[in-house]
C-alpha positions as CSV (number, residue, x, y, z in Angstrom):
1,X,-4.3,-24.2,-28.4
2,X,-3.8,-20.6,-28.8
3,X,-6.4,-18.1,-27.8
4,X,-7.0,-14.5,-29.2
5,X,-7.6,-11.5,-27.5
6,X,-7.2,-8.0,-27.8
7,X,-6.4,-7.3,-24.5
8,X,-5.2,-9.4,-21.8
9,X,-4.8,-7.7,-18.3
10,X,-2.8,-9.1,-15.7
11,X,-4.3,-8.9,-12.2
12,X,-7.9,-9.2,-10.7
13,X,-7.6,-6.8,-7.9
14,X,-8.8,-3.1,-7.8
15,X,-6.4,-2.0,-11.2
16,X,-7.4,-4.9,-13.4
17,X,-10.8,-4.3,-12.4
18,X,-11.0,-0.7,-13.1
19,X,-9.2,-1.4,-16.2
20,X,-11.4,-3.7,-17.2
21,X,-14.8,-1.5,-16.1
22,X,-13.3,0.8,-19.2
23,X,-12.1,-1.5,-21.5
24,X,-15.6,-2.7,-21.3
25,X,-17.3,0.4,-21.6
26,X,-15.8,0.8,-25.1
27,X,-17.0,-2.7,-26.0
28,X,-13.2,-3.9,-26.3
29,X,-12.5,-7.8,-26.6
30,X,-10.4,-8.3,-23.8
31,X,-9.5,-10.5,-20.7
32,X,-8.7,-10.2,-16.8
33,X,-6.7,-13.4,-15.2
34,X,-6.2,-13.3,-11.5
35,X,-4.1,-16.3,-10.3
36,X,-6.0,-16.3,-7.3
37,X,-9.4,-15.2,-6.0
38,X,-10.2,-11.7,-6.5
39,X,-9.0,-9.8,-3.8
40,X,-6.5,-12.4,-2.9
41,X,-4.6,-10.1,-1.1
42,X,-7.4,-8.8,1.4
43,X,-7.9,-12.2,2.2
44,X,-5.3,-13.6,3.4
45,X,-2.5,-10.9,3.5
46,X,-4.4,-8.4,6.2
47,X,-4.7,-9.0,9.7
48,X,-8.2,-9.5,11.3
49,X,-8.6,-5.9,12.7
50,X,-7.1,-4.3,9.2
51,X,-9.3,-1.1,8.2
52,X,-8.3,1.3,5.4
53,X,-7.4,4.6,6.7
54,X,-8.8,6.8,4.4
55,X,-12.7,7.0,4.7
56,X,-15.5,5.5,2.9
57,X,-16.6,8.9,0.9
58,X,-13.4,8.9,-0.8
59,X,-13.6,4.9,-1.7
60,X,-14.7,3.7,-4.7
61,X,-13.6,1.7,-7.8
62,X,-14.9,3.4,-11.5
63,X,-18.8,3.4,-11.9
64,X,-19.3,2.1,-8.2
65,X,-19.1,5.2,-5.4
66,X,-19.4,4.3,-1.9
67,X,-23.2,3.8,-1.4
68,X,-23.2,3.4,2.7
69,X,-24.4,4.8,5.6
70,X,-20.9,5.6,7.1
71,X,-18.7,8.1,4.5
72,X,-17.1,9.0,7.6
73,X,-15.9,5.9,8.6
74,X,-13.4,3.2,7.5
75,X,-13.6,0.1,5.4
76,X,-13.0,-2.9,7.5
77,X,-10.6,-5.9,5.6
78,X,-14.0,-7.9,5.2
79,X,-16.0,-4.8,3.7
80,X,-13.1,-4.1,1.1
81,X,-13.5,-8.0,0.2
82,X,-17.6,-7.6,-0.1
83,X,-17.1,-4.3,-2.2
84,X,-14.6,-5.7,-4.8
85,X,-16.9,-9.3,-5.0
86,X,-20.0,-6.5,-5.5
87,X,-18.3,-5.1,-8.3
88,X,-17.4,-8.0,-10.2
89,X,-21.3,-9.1,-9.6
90,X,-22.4,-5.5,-10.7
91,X,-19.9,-5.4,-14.0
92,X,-19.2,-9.1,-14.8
93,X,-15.8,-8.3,-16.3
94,X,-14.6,-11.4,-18.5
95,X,-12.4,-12.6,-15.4
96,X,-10.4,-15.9,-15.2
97,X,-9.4,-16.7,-11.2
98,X,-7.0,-19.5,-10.9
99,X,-4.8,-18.8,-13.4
100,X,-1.3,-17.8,-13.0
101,X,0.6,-15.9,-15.9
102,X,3.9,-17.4,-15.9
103,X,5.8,-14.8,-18.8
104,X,4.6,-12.1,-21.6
105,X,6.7,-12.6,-24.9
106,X,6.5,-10.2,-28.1
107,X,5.9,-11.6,-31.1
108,X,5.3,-10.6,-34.7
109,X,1.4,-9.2,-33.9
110,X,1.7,-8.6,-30.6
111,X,2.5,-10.4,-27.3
112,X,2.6,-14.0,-26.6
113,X,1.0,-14.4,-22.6
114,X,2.1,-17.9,-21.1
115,X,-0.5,-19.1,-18.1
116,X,-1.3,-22.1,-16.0
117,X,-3.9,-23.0,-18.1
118,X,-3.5,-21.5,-22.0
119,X,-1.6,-19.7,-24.3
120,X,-2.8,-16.4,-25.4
121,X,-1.4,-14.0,-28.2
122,X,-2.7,-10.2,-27.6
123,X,-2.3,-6.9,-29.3
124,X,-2.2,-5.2,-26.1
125,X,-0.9,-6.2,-22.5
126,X,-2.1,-4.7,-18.7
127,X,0.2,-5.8,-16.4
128,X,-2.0,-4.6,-13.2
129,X,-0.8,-7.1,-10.4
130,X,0.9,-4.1,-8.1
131,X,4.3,-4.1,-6.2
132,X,3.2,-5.8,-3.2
133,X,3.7,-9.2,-5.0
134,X,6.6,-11.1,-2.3
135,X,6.6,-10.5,1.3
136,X,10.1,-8.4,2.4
137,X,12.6,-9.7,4.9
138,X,16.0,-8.7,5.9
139,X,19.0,-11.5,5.3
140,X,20.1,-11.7,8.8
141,X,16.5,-12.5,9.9
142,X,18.2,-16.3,9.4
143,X,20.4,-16.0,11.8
144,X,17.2,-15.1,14.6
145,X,17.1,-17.7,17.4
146,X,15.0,-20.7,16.8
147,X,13.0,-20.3,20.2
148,X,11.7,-17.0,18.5
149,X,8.9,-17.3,16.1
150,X,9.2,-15.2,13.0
151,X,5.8,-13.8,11.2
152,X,5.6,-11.2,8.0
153,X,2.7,-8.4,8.6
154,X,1.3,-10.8,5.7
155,X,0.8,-13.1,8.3
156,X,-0.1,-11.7,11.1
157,X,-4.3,-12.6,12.6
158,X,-4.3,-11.2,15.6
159,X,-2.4,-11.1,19.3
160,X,-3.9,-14.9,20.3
161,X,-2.2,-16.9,17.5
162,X,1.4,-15.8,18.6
163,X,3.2,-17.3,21.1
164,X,3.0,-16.0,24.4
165,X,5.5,-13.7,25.7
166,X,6.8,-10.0,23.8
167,X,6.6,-9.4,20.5
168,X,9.4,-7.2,18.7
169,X,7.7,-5.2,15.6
170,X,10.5,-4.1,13.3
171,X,9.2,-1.0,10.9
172,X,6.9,1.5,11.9
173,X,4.9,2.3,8.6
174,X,1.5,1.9,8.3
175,X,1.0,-1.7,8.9
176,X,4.2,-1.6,11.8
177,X,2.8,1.1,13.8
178,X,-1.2,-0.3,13.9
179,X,0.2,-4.2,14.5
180,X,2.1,-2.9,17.4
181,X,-0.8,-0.5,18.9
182,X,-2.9,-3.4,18.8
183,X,0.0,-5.8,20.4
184,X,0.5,-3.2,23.1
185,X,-3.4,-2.7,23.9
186,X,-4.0,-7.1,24.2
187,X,-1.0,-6.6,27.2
188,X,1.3,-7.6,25.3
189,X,5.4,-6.7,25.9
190,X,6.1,-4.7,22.3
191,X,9.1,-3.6,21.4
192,X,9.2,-1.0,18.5
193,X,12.7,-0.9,15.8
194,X,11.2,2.7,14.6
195,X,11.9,3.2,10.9
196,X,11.6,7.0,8.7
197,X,7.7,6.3,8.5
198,X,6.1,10.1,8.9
199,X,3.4,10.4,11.0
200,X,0.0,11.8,10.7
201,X,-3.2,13.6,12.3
202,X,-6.2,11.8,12.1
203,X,-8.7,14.8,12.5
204,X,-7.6,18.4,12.8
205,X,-9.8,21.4,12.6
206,X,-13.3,19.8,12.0
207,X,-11.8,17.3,9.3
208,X,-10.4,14.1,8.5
209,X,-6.6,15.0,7.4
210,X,-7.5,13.1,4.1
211,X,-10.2,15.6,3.4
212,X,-7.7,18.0,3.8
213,X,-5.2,16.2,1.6
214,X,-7.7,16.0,-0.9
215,X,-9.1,19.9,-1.0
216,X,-5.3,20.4,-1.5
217,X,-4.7,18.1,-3.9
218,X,-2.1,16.2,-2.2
219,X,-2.9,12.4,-3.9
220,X,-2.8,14.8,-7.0
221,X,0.6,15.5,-6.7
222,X,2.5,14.2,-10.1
223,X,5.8,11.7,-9.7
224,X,8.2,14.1,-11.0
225,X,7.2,16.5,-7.8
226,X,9.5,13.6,-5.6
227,X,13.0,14.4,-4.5
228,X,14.1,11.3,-5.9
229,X,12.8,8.4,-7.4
230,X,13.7,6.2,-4.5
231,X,10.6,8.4,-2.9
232,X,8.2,6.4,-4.7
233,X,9.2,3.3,-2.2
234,X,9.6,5.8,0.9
235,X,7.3,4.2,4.8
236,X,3.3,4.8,4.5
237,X,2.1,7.2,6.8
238,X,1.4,5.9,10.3
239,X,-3.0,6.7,11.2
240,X,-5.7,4.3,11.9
241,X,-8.7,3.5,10.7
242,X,-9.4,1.5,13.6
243,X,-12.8,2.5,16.1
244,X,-14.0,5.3,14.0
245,X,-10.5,6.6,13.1
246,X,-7.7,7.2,15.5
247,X,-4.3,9.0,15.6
248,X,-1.1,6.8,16.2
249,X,1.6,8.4,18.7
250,X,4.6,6.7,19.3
251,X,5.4,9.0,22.3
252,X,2.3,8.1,23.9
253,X,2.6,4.3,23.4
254,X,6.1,4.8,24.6
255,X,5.3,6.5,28.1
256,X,2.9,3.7,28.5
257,X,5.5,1.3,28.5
258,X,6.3,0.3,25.0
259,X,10.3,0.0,24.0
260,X,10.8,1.8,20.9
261,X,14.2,1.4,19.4
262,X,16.0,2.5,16.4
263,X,16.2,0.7,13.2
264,X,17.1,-2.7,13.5
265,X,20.9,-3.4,11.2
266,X,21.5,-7.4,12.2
267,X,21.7,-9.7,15.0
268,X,24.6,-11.0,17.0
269,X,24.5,-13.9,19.4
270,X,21.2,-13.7,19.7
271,X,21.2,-9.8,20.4
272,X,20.0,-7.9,17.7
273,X,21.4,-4.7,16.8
274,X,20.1,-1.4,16.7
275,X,21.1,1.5,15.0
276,X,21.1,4.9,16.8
277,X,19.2,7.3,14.8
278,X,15.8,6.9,16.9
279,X,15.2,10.8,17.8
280,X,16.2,11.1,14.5
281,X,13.7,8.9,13.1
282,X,11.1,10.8,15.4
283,X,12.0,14.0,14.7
284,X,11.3,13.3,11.2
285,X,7.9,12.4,11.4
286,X,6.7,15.3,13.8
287,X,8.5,17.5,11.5
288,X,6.1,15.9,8.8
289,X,2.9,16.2,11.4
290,X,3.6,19.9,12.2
291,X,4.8,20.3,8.4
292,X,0.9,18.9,7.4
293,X,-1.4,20.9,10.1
294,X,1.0,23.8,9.3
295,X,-0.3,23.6,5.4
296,X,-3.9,23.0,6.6
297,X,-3.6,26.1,8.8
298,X,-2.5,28.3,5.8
299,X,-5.0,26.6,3.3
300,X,-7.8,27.0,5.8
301,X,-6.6,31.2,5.5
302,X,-5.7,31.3,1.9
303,X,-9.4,30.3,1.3
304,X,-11.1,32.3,3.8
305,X,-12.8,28.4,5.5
306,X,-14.7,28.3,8.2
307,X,-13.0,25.9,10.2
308,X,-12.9,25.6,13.9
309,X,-9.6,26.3,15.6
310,X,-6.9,24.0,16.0
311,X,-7.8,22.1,19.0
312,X,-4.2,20.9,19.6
313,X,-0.4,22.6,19.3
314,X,1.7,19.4,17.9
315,X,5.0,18.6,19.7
316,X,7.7,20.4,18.8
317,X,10.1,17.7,17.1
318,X,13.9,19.0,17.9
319,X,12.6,19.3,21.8
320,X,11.7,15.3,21.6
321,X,14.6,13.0,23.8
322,X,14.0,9.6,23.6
323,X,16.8,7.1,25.5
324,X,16.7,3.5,23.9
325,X,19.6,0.4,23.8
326,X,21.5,-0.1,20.5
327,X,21.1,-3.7,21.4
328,X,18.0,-6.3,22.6
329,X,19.0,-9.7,24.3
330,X,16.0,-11.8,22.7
331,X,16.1,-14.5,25.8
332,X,16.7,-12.2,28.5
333,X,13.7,-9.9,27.3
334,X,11.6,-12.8,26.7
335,X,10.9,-11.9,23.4
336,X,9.4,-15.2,21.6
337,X,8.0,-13.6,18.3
338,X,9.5,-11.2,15.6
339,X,7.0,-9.1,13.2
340,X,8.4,-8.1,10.5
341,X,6.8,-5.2,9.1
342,X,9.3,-4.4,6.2
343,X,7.2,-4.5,3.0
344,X,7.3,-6.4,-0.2
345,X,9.8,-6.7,-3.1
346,X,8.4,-7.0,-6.5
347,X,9.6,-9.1,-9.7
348,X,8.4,-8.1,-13.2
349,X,11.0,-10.0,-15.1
350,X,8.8,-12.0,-16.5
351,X,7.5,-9.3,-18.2
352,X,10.2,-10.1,-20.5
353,X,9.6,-6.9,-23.0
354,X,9.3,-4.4,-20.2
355,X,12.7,-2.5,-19.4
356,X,13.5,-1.9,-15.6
357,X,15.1,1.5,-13.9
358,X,17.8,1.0,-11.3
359,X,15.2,-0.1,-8.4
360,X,13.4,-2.9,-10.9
361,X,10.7,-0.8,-11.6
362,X,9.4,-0.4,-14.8
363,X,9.8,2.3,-17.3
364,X,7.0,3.9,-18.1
365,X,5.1,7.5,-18.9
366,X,1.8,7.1,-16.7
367,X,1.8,3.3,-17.4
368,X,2.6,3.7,-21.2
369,X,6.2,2.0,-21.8
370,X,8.2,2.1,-24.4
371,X,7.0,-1.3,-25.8
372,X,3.8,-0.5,-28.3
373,X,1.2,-2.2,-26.8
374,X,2.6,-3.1,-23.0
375,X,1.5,-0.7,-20.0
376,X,1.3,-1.0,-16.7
377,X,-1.4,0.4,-14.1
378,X,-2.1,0.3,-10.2
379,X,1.9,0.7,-9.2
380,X,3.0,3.2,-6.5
381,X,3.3,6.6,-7.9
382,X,2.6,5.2,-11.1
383,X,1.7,9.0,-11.8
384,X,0.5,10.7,-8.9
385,X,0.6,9.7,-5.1
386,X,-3.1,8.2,-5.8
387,X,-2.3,5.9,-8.3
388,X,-2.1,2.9,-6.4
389,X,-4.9,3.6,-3.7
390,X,-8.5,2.7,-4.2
391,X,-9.8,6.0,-4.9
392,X,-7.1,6.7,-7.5
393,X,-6.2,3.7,-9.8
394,X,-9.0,4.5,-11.5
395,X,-7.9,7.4,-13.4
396,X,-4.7,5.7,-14.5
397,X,-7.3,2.8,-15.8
398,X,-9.3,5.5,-17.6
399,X,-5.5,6.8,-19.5
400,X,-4.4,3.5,-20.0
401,X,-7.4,2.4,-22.0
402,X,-7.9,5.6,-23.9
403,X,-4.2,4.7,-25.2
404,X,-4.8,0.8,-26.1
405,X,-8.3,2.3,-28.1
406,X,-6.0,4.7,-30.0
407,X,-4.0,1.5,-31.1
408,X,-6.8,0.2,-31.8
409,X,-8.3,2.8,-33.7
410,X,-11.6,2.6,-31.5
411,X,-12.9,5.2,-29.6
412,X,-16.2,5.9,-27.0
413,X,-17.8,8.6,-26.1
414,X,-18.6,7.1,-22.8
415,X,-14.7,7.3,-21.4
């Protein structure tokens, strides 16, 4: 049996949710399907310790601000899970969990949206389900000894569940750089392949850095300001929200006895294979710290702030010299587990209407493609670096559904 809808949106989690909040503002007949639980991805996809790393003040989905008594500090993986089941409890968006969509088809009205459980025809179609869809690992990770454990960041709990022995954590982005802080501090051995991840303050002159990024309209910044379009997919910046919010620096973990290498290229006899660009990987991302504090400082005097002054001169990056081996003898450094902190791939060809740039991404202007009737919403850089975070999907959502109510011919005053 066929069902009818004028909407269908793809994805429970923080985009379909927000796109649903609007959709239901307008009073517009529509439906979310989640293929798992909401916030699937929290669940089971973070490690026990994960926080956010920007703070609470500046979290918070459409109609639903952060109500706590801690704007300064950071959501913890279980309070993100609690705030997204709130907000389904607060809204009640018409959301089916357990149902997969398997492919989106046009057809003569509209679009044809094959699930697990039904068939749906729509006039319109969300696809909000995200790029972090299938964990990422490199091809030669099958050719890693079988005495050596493997585990995606996906994975990960914490530093009792691996086997004993040292841990190698390949990519130093966000979730690299906190997994292998935390490895370090539980006494572990940790051995870091660094990757181009930039690296942040956490506080600097009386603020968080993200207040700063957000007086200055940083997560405002549109797409088209990137170099290139590969940007969009470029390392997260390496902070923590961990203990009240803490920097991350690779030169102090090092001089307390963590290995850091350069990016890893393959494995050979049970050695892998490093390449040597590791100063240069550092030099990059001081060059993006002192870059950062450098536009605070001239923010802070453009507008005349009272700020405090800087309580820190960061490093300069060309005077950083780090020694490191091209190559790591797995067995002989009794390293028993691999991390692999190297992101996620995404698939939309089942979005069989959509067309796809050179990287697989889909063509769009702010989530409108070309296809009447078929956006997208909650992708990285979808339109501005805040598209895809907490804080920011919302506005996309708020576009996206002023544009299906304009096919529609419906309007509301209350979007």
């Amino acid at each position: 049996m066929t069902r009818h809808r004028d909407v269908v949106v793809i994805g429970g989690g923080q985009a379909g949710l927000a796109t649903s909040y609007y959709l239901s503002e307008a009073g517009c007949d529509h439906l979310v399907l989640e293929r798992d639980r909401v916030g699937e991805r929290w669940r089971s996809e973070k490690w026990d310790s994960f926080t956010l790393v920007t703070p609470n003040w500046t979290n918070g989905l459409p109609g639903f601000p952060y109500e706590g008594d801690d704007p300064d500090g950071f959501l913890s993986r279980e309070d993100v899970i609690a705030y997204l089941e709130a907000y389904v409890d607060r809204f009640d968006p018409p959301l089916q969990c357990g149902v997969e969509v398997m492919a989106v088809q046009r057809n003569d009205s509209g679009f044809t949206v094959e699930t697990t459980d039904a068939t749906y025809e729509a006039a319109n179609v969300v696809v909000a389900t995200g790029t972090f869809q299938q964990p990422r690992t490199p091809a030669f990770s099958a050719d890693v000894p079988s005495f050596v454990r493997q585990v995606h960041t996906s994975r990960y709990g914490n530093p009792e569940q691996l086997p004993s022995g040292g841990v190698l954590v390949v990519g130093s982005g966000q979730s690299g750089a906190q997994i292998a802080t935390e490895l370090h501090e539980s006494g572990r051995d940790v051995y870091l392949s660094v990757s181009g991840a930039p690296k942040a303050p956490r506080r600097y002159r009386g603020k968080d850095v993200v207040g700063w990024m957000v007086d200055m309209g940083g997560f405002d910044a549109p797409v088209d300001s990137l170099d290139s379009p590969a940007d969009r997919f470029a390392p997260s910046v390496y902070v923590s929200g961990k203990d009240g919010g803490r920097e991350i620096d690779l030169l102090d973990l090092a001089a307390d006895g963590m290995m850091l290498l350069g990016r890893t290229e393959g494995i050979e006899g049970g050695r892998l294979v490093f390449a040597n660009d590791l100063e240069e990987n550092l030099h990059n991302a001081y060059r993006f710290y002192a870059g950062l504090i450098g536009q605070i400082d001239e923010h802070i005097e453009a507008g005349d702030i009272d700020a405090p002054e800087p309580e820190f001169v960061p490093p300069i990056p060309d005077d950083i010299s780090v020694d490191s081996p091209r190559e790591l003898d797995l067995e002989t450094a009794n390293v028993r587990t691999v991390i692999w902190a190297t992101g996620y791939e995404f698939d939309f060809s089942w979005v069989e209407p959509a067309t796809f740039d050179e990287y697989g991404y889909p063509v769009h202007d702010r989530g409108v493609t070309e296809v009447a009737g078929l956006y997208f919403v909650g992708l990285q850089w979808l339109h501005t670096q805040g598209s895809s975070l907490l804080f920011g999907v919302g506005d996309d959502a708020k576009h996206i559904t002023e544009h299906v109510l304009s096919r529609l011919d419906r309007s509301s005053p209350g979007i």
